[in-house]
N, C-alpha and C positions, 0 to 999 in steps of 0.2 A: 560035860564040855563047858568052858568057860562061857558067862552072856556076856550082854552088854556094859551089864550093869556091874558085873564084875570087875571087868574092866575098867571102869569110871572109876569102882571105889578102891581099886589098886592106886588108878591113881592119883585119887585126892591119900593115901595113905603115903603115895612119896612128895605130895605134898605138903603134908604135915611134916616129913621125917625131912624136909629140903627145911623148910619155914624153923623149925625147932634148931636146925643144925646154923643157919645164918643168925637165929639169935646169939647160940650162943658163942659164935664163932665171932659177932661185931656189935654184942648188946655191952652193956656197961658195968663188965666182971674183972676183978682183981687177975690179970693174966696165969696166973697159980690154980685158978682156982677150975674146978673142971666143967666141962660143957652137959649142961641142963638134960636128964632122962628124957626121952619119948616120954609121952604122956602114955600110962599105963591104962586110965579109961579110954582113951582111943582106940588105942587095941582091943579092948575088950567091946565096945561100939562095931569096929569095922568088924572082929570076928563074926560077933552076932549076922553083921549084911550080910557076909561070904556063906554064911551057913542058913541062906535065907530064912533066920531067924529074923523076921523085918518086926514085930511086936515089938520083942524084946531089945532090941537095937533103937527103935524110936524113941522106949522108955527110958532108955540109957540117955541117950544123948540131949533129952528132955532134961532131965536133970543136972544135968554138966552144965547147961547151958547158962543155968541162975547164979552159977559159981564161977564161971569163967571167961572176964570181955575176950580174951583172946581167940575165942573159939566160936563167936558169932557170924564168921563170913564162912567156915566150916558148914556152922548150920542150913547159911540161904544155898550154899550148895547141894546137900542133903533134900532141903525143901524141894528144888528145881529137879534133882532128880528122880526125887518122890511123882511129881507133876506129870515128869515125861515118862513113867511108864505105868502114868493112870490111879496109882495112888494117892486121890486129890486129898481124901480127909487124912492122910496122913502128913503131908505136905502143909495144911489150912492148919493143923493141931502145934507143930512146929514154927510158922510165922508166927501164929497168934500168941506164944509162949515166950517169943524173940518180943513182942511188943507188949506181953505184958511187965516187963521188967522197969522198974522205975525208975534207973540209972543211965537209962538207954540214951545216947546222943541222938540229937536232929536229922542228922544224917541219915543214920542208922535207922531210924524211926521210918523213915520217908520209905528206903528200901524195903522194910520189910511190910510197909503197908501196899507196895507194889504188885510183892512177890504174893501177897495176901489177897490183891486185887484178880491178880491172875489166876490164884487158886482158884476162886468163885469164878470166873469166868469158862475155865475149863472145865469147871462143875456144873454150868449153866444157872449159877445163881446170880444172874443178869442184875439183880435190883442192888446184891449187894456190894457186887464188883462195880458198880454204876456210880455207887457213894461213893467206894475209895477214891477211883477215877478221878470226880468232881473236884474232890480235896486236894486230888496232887496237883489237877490241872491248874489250881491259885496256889500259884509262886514254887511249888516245888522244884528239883532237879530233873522229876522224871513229868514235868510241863507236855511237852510235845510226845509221847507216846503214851499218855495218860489220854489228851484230844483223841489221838489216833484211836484206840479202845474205844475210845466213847461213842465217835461215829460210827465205828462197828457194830456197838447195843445199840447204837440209837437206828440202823439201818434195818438190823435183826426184829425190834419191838416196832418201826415204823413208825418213830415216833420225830418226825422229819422235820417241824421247826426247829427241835433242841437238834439234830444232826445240822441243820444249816449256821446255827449260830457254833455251835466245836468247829465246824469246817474254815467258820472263817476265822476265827481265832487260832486256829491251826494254819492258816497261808499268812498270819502274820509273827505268829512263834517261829515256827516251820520253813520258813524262807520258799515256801513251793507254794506254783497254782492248784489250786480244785477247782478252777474253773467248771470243768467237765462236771467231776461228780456235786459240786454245790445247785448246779444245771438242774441235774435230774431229781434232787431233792426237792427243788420247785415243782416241777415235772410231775411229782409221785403227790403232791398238795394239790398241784392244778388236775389230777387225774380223779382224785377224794373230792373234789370240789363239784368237777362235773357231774361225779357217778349220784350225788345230792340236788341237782341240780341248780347247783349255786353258781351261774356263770359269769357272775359278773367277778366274782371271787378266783374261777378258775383262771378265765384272762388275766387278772392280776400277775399269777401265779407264773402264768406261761412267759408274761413282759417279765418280769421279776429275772424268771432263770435266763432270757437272754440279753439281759440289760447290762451292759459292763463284759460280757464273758462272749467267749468265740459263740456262734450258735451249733444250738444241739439238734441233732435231725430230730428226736423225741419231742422236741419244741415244736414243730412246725408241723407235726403230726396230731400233735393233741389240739393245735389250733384248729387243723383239718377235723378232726372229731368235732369237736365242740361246735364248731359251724354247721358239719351233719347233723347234731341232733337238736339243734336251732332252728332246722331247716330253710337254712341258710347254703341252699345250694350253690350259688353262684360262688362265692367265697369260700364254699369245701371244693368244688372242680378248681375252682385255680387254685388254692392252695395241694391238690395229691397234683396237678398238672406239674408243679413245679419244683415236687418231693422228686416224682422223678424224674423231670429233666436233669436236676440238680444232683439227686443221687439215687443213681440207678437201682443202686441192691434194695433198696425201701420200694419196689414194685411189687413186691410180692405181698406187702400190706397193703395197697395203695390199689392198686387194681380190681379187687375184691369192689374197694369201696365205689371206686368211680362206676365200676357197672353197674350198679346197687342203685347211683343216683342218675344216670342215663336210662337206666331200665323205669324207673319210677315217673321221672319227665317226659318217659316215651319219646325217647331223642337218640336212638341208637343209633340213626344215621351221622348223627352228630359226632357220637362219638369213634364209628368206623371211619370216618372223615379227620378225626384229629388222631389218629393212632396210625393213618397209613403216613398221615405230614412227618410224624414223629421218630416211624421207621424210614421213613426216606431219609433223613437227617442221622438217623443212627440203626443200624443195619443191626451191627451185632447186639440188640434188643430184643430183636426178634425169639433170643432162645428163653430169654430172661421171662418173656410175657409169653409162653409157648409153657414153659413150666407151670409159670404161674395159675394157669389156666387151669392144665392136667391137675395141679393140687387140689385148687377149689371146684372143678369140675366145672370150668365156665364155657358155655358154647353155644352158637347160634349166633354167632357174632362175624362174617365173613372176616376180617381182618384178622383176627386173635384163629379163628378155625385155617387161615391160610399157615399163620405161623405154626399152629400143632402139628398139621399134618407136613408141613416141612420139616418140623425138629425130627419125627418120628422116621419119616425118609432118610434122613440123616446120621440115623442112631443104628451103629453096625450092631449092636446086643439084640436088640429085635428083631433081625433078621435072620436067628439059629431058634425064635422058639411061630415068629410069624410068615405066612406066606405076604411077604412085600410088594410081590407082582402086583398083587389086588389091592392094594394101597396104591401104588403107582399109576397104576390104571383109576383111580377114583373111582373106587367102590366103596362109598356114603356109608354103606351097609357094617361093610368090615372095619372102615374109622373110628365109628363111632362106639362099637363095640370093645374096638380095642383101649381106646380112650377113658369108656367109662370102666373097665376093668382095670387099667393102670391109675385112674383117680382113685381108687377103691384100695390098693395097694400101695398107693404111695401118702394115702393117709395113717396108715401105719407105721410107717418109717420118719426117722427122723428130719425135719425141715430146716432143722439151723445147728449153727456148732461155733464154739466160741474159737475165738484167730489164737487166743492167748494157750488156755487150756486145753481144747478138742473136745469140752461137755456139749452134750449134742439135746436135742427139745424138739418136741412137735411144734412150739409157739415162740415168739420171739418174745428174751428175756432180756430188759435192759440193763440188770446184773446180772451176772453169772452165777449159780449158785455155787459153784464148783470154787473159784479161783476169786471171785466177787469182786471180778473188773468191773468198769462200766462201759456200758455200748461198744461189748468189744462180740457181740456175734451176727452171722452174716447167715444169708441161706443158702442153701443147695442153688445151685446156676443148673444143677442136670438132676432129672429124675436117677437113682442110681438101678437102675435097671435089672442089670446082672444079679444083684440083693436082691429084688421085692420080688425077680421072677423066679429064681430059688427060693422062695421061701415060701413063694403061693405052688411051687413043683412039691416041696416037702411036706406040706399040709396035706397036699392031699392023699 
């Protein structure tokens, strides 16, 4: 049965027999005179593909290629097809043979060191697709997706000052913001800074990414870190205070921490006292910090313990494997138990999923690995219930 790639090289073959027939139909021949053969090594090149003899067809066409300019944009097709179904060294063997030719125009040079860049990068030879990159990004044709690669190795190695300086030389080639992702590049230096304990370095890092550019919630988070482990209370509560006033879905990091530092100040009333101000003012919170809870297994807290046992009243999936009477009635006994079995299980499942692609993580990632957005995932708003209590039914 015919593949893919069959296909392709059918039709780069009517390609050829299109391209050969408008030479000679409007190239600069005596009208008498007859229209130019197919090229006979062509044919015998594409036989070799069809009969997936791919060795023998590479060799061929390796060789044509020193004898003929006209058959160079043939080859970066070949190359590109080589690529996409995984034959990198055969593809890298092909550019590299296109530029060792001495005759080569600039042009032509620049492309095939492209298609060469992408060879090694699809190879994961990062250092060496990394040089071409470099080279093209000074003054070539292929400038702005040359950047573009680059941030990508340079994202991949973490190697984040040289991704901030492509990123911005890329929002000035490129005509587009990186606001965002230039952001978190600071972000990921201010993150290396603190874990060193270099904080007067991390601040830097953290003003850097919001200076000029929209702010990043990650911005205002790593402030909040770096003031915790400062112990610099006062200015980590106000700052998660206002992660989540400001945005709700960042509770589910932010929570953890604020109990952490109310529990340590021995200030819990404090903080039962600003969380009930907080759901008065916004109601439907309550599910948000009700979750949050159950994940990290936080309780002892009357405020936060009012919302669990609400959410769970709430929640018609628990009502086909629990007796709710006894919830309803406030039986302490059967809360708690059930509470600390659903944190037990819903640390297994997944807590975040990205909006763009549906890659899902126990932790929140500010790329995606999947689709390598930036700050594009959100957590679970609802334990999923119906999942973690099948799956704790099927275990056993």
């Amino acid at each position: 049965m015919p593949t893919e790639s069959t296909f392709l090289l059918a039709g780069l073959f009517l390609l050829l027999a299109a391209a050969g027939w408008v030479l000679g139909r409007f190239g600069e021949r005596e009208e008498t005179d007859p229209p130019p053969p197919l090229n006979i090594d062509y044919l015998k090149g594409l036989n070799f593909l069809l009969n997936e003899q791919t060795d023998q067809a590479l060799e061929h066409f390796l060789k044509m290629v020193r004898v003929d300019d006209k058959t160079i944009e043939t080859h970066f097709a070949l190359g590109s097809l080589f690529r996409r179904r995984g034959e990198v060294d055969r593809a890298i063997r092909i550019h590299q043979n296109i530029i060792a030719r001495p005759d080569l125009a600039a042009e032509q040079r620049d492309q095939a060191l492209f298609s060469l860049a992408k060879d090694y990068l699809r190879a994961g030879l990062l250092d060496r697709a990394e040089k071409l990159f470099v080279r093209l990004s000074q003054g070539s044709r292929y400038q702005v997706e040359a950047l573009e690669n680059l941030c990508g190795i340079y994202e991949q190695e973490k190697e984040w000052q040289k991704a901030i300086e492509s990123g911005k030389q890329l929002e000035v080639l490129g005509g587009r913001s990186l606001a965002l992702q230039i952001a978190h590049y600071y972000c990921e230096l201010a993150e290396s800074a603190a874990a060193a304990k270099d904080y007067p370095s991390a601040r830097q890092y953290v003003k850097n990414a919001q200076t000029g550019r929209p702010r990043t919630l990650r911005g205002a988070l790593t402030r909040a870190h770096i003031a915790q482990e400062t112990e610099d209370s006062k200015t980590a509560l106000k700052l998660y205070h206002r992660i989540i006033d400001e945005h709700t879905y960042l509770i589910a990091e932010a929570l953890p921490e604020i109990v952490a530092i109310y529990t340590r100040e021995n200030q819990l009333g404090e903080l039962d006292k600003a969380f009930r101000a907080m759901l008065s003012k916004n109601p439907e919170m309550g599910s948000l910090v009700a979750y949050t809870a159950i994940v990290n297994d936080i309780g002892d807290i009357p405020v936060i313990d009012d919302c669990v046992e609400k959410y769970l009243l709430e929640e018609p999936t628990l009502a086909e494997f629990v007796d709710m009477r006894r919830l309803s009635e406030g039986d302490e006994t059967a809360l708690a138990r059930i509470r600390g079995a659903l944190s037990k299980l819903a640390s297994s499942t997944p807590r975040y999923q990205c909006q763009e692609c549906g890659f899902s993580s126990q932790r929140l990632l500010w790329q995606c690995p999947s689709c390598r957005s930036w700050e594009t995932q959100r957590p679970a708003s609802r334990v999923q219930f119906d999942t973690i209590l099948q799956h704790s039914i099927n275990r056993r």
